[in-house]
SEFI-820390 format. One record per residue (C-alpha): x, y, z; residue in one letter. Coordinates in Angstrom, 1 decimal. Each point is the difference from the previous one (the first is absolute). Layout:
<<X Y Z> "a">
...
This chain:
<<99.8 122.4 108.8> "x">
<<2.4 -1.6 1.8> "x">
<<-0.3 -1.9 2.8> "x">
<<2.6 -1.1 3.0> "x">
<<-0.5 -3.2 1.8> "x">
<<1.5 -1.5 2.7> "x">
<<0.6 -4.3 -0.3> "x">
<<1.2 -1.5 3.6> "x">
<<-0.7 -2.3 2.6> "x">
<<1.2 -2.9 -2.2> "x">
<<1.3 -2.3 3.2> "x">
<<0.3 -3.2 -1.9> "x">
<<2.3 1.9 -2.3> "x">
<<1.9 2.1 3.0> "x">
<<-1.2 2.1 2.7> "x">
<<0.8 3.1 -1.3> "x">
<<-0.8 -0.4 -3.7> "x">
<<-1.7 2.6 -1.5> "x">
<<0.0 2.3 -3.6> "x">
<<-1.0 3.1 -1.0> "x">
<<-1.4 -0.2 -3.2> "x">
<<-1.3 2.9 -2.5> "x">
<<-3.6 -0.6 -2.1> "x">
<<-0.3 2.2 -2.6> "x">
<<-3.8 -1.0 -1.0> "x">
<<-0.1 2.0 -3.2> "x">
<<3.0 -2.1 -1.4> "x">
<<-1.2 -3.1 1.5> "x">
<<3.7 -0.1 1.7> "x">
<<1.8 -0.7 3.4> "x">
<<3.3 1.0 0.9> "x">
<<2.1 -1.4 3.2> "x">
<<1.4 2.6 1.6> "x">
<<1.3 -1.4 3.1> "x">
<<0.2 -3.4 1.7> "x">
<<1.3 -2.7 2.6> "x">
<<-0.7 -3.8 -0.1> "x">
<<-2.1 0.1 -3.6> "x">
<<1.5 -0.6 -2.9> "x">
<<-2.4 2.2 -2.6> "x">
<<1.6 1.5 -3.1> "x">
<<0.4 3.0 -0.4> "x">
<<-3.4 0.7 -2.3> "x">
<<-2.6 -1.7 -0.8> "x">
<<-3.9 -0.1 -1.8> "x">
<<-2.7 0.6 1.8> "x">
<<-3.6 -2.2 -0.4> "x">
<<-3.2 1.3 1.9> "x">
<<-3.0 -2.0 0.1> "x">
<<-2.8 -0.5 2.3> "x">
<<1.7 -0.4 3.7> "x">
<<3.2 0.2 -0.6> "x">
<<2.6 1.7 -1.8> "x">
<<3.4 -2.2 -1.1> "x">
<<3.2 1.6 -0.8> "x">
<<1.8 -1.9 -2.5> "x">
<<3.6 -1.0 -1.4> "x">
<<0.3 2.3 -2.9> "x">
<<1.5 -2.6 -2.4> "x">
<<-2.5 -2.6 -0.4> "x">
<<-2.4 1.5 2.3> "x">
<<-0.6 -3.0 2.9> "x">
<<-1.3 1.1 3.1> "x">
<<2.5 0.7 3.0> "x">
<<-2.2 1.6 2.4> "x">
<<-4.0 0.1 0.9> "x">
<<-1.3 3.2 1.3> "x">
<<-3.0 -1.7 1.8> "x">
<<-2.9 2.8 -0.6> "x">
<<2.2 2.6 -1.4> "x">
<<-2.4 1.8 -2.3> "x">
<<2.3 1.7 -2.5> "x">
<<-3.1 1.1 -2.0> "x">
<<-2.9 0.4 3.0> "x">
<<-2.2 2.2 0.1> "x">
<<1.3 2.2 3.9> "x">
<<3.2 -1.6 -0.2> "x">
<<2.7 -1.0 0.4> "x">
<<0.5 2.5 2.7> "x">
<<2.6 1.2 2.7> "x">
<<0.3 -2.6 3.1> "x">
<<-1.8 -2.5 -1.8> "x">
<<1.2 -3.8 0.7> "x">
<<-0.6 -3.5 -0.8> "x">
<<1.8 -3.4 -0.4> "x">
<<3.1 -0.8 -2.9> "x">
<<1.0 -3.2 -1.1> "x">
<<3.0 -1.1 -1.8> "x">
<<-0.2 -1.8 -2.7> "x">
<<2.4 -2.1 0.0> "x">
<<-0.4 -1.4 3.3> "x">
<<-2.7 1.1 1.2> "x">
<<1.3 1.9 3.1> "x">
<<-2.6 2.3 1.5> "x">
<<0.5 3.8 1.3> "x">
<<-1.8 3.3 -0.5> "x">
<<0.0 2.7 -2.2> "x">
<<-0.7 3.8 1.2> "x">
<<-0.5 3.1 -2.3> "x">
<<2.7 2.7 1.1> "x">
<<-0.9 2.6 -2.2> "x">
<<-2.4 0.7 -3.1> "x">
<<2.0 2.9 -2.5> "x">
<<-2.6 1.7 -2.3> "x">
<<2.4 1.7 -1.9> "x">
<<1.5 -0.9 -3.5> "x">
<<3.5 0.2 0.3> "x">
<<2.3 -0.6 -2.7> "x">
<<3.3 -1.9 0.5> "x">
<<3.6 1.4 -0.6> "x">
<<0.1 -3.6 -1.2> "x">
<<-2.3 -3.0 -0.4> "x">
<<0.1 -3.3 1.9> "x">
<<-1.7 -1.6 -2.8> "x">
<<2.3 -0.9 -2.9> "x">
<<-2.6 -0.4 -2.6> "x">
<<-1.5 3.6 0.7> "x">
<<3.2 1.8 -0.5> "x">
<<-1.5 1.0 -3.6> "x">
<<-3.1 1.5 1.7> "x">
C-alpha cells in the first residue's frame, strides 16, 4: 500500500512551503516526491506508534517530521481526505498533513528508491 500525503502550511518556514511525500507502509518507507520551502531528503524510514506516525532520515534514523495522529497501522485508516497537524523536527514549525490518495495495488518499480533493496 502506498500512501500519498500532502505536508503544507509551514508559514514560519515560508508561506507556500509544502511536500508531497510517498508512504509505502509495507516497507516502512517515505519518499519526497515534490516540494517548496522544506528541505526533506529524498527517502526516508517510517516509525508508527500510537498517535502519530514519524518519517525519518534514512541514515541514522532521527525524526524530521511528526504526523500528529497519522495512524499508519489503524484499524479504518489512514483514509482519503483525512488530516491532522505535522511538526518539524528540527524546529518545531507546525503545518498540516492531508492524505491525497491511498493505492491498494502492489506495483513493482522499474527501479528502486531504496539502495539497500536493489538485491530484493
Amino acid at each position: 500500500m502506498r500512501i500519498t500525503i500532502h505536508l503544507s502550511t509551514f508559514n514560519e518556514r515560508h508561506p507556500c512551503a509544502y511536500a508531497i511525500v510517498w508512504v509505502d507502509r509495507d516497507a516502512q518507507r517515505w519518499s519526497r516526491e515534490s516540494h517548496f520551502g522544506l528541505e526533506l531528503p529524498t527517502w526516508g524510514i517510517v516509525h508508527s506508534g500510537p498517535g502519530a506516525t514519524l518519517l525519518c532520515d534514512p541514515h541514522d534514523g532521527s525524526p524530521l517530521c511528526e504526523l500528529d495522529g497519522f495512524a499508519l497501522d489503524g484499524e479504518g485508516g489512514p483514509f482519503e481526505g483525512e488530516a491532522g497537524s505535522a511538526r518539524l523536527c528540527s524546529d518545531k514549525a507546525r503545518g498540516h498533513w492531508h492524505v491525497q490518495c491511498i493505492d491498494e495495488e502492489l506495483a513493482l518499480p522499474e527501479h528502486s528508491l531504496f539502495a539497500e533493496d536493489e538485491g530484493l
